[in-house]
FIKOLZA-1660 file (N, C-alpha, C; in steps of 0.1 Angstrom, whole numbers, plus 5000, padded with zeros to 4 digits):
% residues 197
   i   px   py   pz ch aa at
   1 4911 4986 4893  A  X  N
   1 4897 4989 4889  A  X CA
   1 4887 4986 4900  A  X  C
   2 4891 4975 4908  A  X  N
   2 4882 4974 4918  A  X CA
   2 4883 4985 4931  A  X  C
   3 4891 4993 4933  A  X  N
   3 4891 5006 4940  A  X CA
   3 4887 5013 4933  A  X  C
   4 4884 5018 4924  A  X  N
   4 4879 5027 4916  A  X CA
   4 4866 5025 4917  A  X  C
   5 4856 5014 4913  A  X  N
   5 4847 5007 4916  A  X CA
   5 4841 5009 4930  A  X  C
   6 4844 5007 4942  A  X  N
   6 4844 5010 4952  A  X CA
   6 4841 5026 4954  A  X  C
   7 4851 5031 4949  A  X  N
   7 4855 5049 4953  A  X CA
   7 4840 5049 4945  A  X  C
   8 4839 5049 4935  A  X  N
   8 4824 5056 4927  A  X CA
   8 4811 5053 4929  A  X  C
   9 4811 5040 4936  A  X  N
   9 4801 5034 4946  A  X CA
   9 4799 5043 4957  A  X  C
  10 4808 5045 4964  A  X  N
  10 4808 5055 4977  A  X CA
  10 4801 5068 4975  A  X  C
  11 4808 5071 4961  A  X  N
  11 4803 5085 4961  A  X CA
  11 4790 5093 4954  A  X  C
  12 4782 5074 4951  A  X  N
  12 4769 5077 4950  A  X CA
  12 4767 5073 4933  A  X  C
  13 4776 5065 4928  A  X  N
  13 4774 5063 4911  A  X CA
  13 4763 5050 4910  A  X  C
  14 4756 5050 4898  A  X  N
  14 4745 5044 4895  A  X CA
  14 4752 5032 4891  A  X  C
  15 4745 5022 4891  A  X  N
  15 4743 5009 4888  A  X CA
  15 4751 5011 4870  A  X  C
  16 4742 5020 4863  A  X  N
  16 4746 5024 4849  A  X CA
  16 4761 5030 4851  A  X  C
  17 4763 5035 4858  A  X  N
  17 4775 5043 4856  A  X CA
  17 4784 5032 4862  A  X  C
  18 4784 5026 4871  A  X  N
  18 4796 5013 4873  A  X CA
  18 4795 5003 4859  A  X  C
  19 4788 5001 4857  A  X  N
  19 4789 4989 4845  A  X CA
  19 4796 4996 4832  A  X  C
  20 4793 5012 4828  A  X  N
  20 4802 5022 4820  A  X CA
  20 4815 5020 4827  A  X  C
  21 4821 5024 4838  A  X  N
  21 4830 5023 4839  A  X CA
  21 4841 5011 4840  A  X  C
  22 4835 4995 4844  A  X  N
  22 4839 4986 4842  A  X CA
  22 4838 4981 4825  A  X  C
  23 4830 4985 4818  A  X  N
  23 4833 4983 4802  A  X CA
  23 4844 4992 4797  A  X  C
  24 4850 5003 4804  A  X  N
  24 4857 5012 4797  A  X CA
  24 4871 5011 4801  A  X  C
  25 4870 5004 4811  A  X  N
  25 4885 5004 4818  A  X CA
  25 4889 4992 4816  A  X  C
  26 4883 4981 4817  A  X  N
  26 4886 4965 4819  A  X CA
  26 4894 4962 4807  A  X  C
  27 4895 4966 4792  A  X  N
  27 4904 4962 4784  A  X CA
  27 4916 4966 4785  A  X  C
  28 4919 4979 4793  A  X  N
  28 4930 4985 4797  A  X CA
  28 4938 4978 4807  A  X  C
  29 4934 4964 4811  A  X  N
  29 4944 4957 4825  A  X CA
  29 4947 4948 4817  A  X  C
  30 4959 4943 4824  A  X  N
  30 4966 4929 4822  A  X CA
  30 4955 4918 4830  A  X  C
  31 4952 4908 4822  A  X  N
  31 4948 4895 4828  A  X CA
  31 4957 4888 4838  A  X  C
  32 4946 4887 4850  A  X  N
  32 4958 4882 4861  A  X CA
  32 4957 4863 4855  A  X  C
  33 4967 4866 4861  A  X  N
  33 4979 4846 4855  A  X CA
  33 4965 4843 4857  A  X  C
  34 4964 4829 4847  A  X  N
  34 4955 4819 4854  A  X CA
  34 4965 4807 4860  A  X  C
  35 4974 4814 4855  A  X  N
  35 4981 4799 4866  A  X CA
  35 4995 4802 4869  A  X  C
  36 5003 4797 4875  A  X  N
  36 5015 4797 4882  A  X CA
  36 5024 4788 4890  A  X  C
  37 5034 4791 4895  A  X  N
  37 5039 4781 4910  A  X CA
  37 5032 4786 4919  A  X  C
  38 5030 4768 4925  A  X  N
  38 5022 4774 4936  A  X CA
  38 5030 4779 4950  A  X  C
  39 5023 4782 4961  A  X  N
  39 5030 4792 4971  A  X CA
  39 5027 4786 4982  A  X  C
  40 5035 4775 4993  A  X  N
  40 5030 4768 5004  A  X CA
  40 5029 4784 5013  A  X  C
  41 5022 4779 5023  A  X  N
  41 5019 4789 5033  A  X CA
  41 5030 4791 5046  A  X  C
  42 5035 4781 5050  A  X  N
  42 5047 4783 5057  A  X CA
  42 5056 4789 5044  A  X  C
  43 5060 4792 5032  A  X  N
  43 5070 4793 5024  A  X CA
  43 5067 4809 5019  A  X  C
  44 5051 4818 5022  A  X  N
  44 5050 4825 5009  A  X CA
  44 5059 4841 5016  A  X  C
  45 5069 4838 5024  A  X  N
  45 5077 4855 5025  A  X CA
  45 5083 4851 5019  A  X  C
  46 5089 4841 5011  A  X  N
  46 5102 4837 5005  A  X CA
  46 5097 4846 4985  A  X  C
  47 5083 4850 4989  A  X  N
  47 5077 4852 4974  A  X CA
  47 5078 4869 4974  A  X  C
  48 5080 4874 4985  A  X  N
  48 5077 4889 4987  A  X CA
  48 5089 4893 4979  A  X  C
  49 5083 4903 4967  A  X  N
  49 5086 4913 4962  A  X CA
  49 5091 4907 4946  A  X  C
  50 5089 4894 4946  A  X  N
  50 5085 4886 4932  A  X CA
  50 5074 4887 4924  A  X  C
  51 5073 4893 4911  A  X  N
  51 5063 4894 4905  A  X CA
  51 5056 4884 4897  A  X  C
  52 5064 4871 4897  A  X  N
  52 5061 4858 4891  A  X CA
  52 5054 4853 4900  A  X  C
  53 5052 4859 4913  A  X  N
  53 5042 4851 4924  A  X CA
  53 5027 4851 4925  A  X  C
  54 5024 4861 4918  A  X  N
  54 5011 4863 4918  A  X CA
  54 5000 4854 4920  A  X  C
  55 5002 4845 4911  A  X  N
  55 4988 4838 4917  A  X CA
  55 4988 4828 4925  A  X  C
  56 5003 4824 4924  A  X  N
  56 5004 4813 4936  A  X CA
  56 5001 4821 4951  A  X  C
  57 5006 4830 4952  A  X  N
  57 5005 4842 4966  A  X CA
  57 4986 4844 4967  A  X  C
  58 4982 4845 4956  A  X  N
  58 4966 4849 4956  A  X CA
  58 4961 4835 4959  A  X  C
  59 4965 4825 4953  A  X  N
  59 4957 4808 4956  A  X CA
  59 4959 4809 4973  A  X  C
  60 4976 4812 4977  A  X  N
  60 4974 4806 4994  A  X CA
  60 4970 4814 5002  A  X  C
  61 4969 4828 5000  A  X  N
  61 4963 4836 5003  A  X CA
  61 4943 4830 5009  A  X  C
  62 4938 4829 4997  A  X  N
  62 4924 4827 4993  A  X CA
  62 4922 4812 5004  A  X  C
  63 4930 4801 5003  A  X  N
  63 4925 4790 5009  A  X CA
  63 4932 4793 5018  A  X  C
  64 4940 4803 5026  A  X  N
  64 4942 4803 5038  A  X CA
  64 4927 4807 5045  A  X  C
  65 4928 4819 5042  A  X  N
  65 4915 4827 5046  A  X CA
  65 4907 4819 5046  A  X  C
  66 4900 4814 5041  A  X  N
  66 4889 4801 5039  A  X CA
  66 4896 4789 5052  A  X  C
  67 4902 4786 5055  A  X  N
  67 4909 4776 5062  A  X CA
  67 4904 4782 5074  A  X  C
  68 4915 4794 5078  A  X  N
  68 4914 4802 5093  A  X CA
  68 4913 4810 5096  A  X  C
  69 4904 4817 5084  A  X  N
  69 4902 4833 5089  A  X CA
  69 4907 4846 5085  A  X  C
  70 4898 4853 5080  A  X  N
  70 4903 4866 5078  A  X CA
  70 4913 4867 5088  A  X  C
  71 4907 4870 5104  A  X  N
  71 4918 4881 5111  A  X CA
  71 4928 4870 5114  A  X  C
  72 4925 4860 5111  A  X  N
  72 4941 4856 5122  A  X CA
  72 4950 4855 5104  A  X  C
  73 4951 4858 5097  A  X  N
  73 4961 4855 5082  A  X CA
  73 4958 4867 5079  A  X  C
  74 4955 4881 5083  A  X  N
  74 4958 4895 5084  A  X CA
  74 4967 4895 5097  A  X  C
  75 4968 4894 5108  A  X  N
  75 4977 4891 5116  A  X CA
  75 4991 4887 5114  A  X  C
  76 4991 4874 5109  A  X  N
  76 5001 4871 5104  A  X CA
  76 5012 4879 5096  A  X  C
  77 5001 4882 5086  A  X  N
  77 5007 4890 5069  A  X CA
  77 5010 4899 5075  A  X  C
  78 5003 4909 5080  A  X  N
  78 5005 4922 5079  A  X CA
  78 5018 4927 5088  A  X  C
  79 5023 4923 5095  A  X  N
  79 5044 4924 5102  A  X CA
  79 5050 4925 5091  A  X  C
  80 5044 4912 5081  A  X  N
  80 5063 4908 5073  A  X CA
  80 5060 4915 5057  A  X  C
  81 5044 4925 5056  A  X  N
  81 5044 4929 5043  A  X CA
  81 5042 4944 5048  A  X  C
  82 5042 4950 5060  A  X  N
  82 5041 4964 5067  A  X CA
  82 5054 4974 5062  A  X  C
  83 5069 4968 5059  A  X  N
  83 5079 4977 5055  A  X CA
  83 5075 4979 5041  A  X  C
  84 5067 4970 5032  A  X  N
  84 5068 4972 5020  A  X CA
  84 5056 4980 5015  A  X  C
  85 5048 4982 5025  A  X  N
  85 5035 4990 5024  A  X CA
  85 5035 5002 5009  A  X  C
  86 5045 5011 5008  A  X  N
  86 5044 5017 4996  A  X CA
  86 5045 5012 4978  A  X  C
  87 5044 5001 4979  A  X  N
  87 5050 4990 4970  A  X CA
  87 5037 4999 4960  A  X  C
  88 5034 5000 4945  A  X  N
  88 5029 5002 4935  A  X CA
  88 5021 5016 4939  A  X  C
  89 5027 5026 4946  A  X  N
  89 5023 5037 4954  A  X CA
  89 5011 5038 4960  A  X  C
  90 5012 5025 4970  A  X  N
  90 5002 5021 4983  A  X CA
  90 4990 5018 4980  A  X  C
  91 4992 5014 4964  A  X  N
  91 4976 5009 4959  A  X CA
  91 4975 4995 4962  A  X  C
  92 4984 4984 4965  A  X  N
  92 4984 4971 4973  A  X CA
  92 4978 4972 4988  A  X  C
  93 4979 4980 4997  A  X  N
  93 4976 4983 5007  A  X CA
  93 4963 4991 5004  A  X  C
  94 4962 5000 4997  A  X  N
  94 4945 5007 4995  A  X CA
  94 4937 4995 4994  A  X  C
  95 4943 4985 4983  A  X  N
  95 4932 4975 4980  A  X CA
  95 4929 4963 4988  A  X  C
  96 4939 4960 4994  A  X  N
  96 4933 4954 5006  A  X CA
  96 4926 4962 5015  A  X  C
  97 4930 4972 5021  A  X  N
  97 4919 4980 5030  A  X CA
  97 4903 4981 5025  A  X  C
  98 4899 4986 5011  A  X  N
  98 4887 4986 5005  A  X CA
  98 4881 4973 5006  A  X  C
  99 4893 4963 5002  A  X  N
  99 4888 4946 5005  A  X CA
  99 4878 4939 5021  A  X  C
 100 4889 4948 5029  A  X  N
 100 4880 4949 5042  A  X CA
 100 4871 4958 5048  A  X  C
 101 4870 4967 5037  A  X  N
 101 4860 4975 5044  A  X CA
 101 4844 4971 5040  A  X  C
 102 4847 4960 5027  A  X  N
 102 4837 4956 5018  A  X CA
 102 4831 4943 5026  A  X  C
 103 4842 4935 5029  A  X  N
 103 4837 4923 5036  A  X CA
 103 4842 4915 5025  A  X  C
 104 4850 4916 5013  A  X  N
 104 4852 4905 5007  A  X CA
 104 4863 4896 5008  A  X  C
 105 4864 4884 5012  A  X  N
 105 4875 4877 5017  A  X CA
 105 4887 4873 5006  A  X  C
 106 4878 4871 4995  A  X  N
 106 4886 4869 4981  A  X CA
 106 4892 4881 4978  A  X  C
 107 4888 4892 4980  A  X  N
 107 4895 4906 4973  A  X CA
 107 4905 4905 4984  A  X  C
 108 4904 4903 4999  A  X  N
 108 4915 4905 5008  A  X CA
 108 4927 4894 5004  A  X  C
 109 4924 4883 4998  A  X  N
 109 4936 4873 4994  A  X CA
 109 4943 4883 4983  A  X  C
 110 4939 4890 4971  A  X  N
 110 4943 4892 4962  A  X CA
 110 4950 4904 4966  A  X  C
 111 4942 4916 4976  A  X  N
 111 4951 4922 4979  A  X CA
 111 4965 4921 4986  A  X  C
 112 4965 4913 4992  A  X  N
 112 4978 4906 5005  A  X CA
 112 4984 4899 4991  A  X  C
 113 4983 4899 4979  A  X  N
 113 4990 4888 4970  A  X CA
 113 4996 4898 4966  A  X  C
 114 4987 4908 4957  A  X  N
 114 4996 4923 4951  A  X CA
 114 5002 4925 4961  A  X  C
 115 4996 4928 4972  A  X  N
 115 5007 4937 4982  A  X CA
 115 5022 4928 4982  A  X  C
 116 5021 4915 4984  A  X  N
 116 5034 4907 4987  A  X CA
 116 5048 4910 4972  A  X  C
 117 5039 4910 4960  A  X  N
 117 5048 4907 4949  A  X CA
 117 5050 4921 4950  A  X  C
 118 5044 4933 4951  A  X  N
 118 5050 4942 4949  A  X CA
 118 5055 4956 4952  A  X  C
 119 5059 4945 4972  A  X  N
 119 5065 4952 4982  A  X CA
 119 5079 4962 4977  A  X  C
 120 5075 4978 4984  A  X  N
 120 5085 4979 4981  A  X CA
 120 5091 4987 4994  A  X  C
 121 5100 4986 5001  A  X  N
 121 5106 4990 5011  A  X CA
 121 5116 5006 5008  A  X  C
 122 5111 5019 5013  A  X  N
 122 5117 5029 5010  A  X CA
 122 5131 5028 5021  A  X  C
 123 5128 5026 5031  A  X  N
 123 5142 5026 5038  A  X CA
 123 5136 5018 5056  A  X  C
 124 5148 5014 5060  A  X  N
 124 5145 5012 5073  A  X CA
 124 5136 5013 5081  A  X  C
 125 5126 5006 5090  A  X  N
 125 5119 5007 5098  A  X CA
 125 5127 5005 5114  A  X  C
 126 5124 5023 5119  A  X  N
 126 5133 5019 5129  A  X CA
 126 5125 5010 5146  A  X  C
 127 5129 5009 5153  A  X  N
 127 5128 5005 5164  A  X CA
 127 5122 5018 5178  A  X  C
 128 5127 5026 5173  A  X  N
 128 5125 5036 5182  A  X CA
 128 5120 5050 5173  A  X  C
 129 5107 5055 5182  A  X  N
 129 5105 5067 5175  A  X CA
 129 5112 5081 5181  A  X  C
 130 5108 5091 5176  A  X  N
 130 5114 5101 5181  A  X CA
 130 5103 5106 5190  A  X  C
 131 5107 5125 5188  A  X  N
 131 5102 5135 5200  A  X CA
 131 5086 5140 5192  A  X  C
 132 5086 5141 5179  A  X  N
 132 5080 5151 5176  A  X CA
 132 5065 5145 5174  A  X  C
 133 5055 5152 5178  A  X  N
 133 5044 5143 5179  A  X CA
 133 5033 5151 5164  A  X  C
 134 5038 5163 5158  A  X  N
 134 5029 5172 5151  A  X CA
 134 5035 5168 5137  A  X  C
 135 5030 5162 5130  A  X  N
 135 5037 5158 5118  A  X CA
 135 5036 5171 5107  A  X  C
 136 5029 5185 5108  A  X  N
 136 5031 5193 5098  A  X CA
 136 5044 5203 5108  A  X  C
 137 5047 5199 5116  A  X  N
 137 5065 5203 5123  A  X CA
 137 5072 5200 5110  A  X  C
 138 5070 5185 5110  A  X  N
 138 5081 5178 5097  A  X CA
 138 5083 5186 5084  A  X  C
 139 5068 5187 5086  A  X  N
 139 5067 5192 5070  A  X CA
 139 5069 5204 5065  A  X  C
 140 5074 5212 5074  A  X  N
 140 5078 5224 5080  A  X CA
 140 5092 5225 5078  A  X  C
 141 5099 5212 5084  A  X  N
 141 5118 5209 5083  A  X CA
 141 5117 5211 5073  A  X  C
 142 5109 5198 5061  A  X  N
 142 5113 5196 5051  A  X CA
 142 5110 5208 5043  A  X  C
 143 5104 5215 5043  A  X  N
 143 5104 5228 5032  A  X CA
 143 5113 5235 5035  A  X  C
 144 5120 5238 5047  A  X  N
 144 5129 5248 5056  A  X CA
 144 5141 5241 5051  A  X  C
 145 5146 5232 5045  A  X  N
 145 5159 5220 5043  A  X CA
 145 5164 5225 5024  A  X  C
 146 5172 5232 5020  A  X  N
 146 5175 5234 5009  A  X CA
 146 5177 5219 5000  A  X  C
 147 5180 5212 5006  A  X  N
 147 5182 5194 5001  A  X CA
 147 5168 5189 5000  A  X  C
 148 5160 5191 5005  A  X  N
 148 5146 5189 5001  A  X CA
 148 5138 5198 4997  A  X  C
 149 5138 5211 4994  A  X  N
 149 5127 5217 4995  A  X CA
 149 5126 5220 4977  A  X  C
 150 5115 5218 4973  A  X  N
 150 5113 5218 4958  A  X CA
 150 5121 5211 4949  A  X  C
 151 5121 5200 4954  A  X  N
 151 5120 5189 4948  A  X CA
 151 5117 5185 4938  A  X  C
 152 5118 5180 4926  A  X  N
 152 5111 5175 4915  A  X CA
 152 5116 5162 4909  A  X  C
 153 5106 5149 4903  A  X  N
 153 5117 5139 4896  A  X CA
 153 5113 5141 4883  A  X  C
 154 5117 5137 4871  A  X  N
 154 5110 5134 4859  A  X CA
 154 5108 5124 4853  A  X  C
 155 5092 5122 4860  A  X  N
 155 5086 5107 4849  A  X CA
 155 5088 5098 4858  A  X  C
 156 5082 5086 4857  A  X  N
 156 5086 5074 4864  A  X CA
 156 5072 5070 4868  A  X  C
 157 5072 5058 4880  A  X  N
 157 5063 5054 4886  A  X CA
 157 5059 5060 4901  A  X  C
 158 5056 5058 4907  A  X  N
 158 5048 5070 4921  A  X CA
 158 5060 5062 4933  A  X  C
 159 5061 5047 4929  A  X  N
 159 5067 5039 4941  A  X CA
 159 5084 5043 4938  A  X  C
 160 5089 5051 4923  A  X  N
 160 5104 5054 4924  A  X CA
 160 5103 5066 4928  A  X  C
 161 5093 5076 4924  A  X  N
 161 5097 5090 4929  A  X CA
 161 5097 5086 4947  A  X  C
 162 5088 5083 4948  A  X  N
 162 5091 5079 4967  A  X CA
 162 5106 5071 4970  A  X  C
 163 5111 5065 4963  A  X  N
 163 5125 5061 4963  A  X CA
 163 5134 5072 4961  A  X  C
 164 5138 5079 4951  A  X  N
 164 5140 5087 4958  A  X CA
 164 5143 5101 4961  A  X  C
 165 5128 5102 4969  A  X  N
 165 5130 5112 4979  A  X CA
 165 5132 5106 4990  A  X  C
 166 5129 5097 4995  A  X  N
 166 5135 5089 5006  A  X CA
 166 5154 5088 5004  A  X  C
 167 5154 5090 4998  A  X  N
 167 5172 5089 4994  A  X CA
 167 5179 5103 4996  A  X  C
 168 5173 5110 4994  A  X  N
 168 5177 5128 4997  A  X CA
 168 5181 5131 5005  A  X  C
 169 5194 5139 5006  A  X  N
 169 5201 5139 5021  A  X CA
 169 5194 5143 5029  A  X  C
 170 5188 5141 5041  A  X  N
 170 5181 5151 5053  A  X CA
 170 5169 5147 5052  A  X  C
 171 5162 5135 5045  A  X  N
 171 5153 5129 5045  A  X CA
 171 5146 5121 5056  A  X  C
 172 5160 5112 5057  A  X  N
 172 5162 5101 5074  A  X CA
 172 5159 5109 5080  A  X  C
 173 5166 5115 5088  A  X  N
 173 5163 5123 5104  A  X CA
 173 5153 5131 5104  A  X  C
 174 5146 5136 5094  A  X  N
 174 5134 5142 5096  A  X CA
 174 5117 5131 5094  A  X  C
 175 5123 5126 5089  A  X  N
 175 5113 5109 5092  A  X CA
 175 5111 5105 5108  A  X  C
 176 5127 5100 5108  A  X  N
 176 5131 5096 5120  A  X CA
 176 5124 5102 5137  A  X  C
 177 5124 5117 5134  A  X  N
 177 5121 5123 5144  A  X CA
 177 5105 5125 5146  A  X  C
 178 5101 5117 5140  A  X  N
 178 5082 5114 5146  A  X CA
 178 5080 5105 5155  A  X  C
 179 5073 5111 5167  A  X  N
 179 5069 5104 5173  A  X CA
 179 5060 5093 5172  A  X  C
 180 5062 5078 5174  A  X  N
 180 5047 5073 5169  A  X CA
 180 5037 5068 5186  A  X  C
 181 5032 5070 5182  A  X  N
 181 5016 5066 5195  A  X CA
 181 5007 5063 5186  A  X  C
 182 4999 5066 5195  A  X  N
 182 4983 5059 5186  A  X CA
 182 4976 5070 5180  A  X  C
 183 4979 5082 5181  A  X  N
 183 4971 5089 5173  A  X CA
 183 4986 5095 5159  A  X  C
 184 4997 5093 5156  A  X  N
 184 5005 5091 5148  A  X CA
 184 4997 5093 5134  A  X  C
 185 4989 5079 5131  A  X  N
 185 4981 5074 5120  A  X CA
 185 4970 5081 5113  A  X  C
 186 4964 5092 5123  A  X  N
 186 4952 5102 5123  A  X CA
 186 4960 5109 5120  A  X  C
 187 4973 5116 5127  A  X  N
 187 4978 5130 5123  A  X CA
 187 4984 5132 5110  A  X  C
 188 4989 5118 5106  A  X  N
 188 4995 5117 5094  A  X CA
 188 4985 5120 5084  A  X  C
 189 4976 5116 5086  A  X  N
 189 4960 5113 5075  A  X CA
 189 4960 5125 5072  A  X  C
 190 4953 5138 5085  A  X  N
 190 4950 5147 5081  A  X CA
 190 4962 5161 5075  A  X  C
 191 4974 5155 5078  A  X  N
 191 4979 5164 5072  A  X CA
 191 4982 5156 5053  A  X  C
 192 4986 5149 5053  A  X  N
 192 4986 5144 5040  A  X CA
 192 4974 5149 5031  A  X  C
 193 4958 5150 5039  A  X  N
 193 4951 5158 5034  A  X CA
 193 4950 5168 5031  A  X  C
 194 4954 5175 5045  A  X  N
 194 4956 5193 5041  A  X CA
 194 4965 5195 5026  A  X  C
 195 4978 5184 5025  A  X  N
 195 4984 5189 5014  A  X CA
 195 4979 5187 5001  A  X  C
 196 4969 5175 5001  A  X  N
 196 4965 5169 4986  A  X CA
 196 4956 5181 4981  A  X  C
 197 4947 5185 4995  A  X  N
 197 4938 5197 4992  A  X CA
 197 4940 5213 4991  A  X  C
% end
């Protein structure tokens, strides 16, 4: 709800219209824990991909930040919770990004908390990239690949259907073969765009 909130803010919704939309949606969530085990800070990768972590992950999260800092406990986190980045179909990672684009230090604990419990890792992060620097090439293989091309799952959550199509024969090596650099991140973006649109 709080990206949603955000997104309708951006796109110009009234003071009236956010407070409609937080009365209409807010009965529809789960109350987060008021309480839990707690989570030491040297200890909290041991919590990743635990869903009983929650608020302990959000408590050390929150008093880290407060302690030392947004960037340096973004730093840290962000290596050992980066493979799990698609975890609840990248809405842990959206919500921390909105968290920081807001300036709020508490929403960035809670996001790095969702993100940790409910990392989910599609396959390997390799070490080396490939050749291809145009990422709609890929998307090009993949429609051109009778093992992937029209695809369908039925039903489920956003983070299994990405499970697996990442499992699909001929999936790997056409991942695989992206080049990453620094503009990688952009190319991805706008083609992910071209296809949503």
């Amino acid at each position: 709800m709080s990206m949603a909130l955000i997104a309708l803010a951006d796109l110009g919704a009234s003071a009236e219209r956010l407070e409609e939309f937080d009365a209409s949606h807010s009965g529809k969530l789960e109350p987060f824990p008021a309480q839990g085990t707690p989570v030491e800070r040297d200890e909290w990768r041991g919590a990743i991909g635990k869903p009983e972590a929650l608020w302990g992950l959000a408590q050390m999260f929150e008093a880290d930040i407060q302690e030392r800092g947004r960037d340096t406990v973004l730093r840290e986190a962000l290596p050992a919770l980066l493979s799990g980045l698609g975890g609840a179909g990248f809405h842990c990672m959206i919500r921390t990004a909105y968290a920081l684009r807001v300036g709020d230090d508490p929403e960035v604990a809670y996001g790095l908390a969702y993100w940790g419990t409910r990392a989910a890792q599609l396959g390997a992060i390799r070490s080396k990239s490939g050749t291809e620097r145009d990422p709609y090439v890929l998307l090009e293989l993949a429609r051109a690949s009778s093992a992937l091309a029209n695809q369908s799952f039925a039903g489920g959550l956003i983070v299994d259907d990405m499970g697996r199509a990442a499992a699909l024969p001929g999936f790997e090596p056409i991942v695989d073969s992206l080049e990453l650099n620094d503009d990688s991140l952009d190319g991805l973006a706008l083609a992910m765009l071209d296809l949503y649109a």
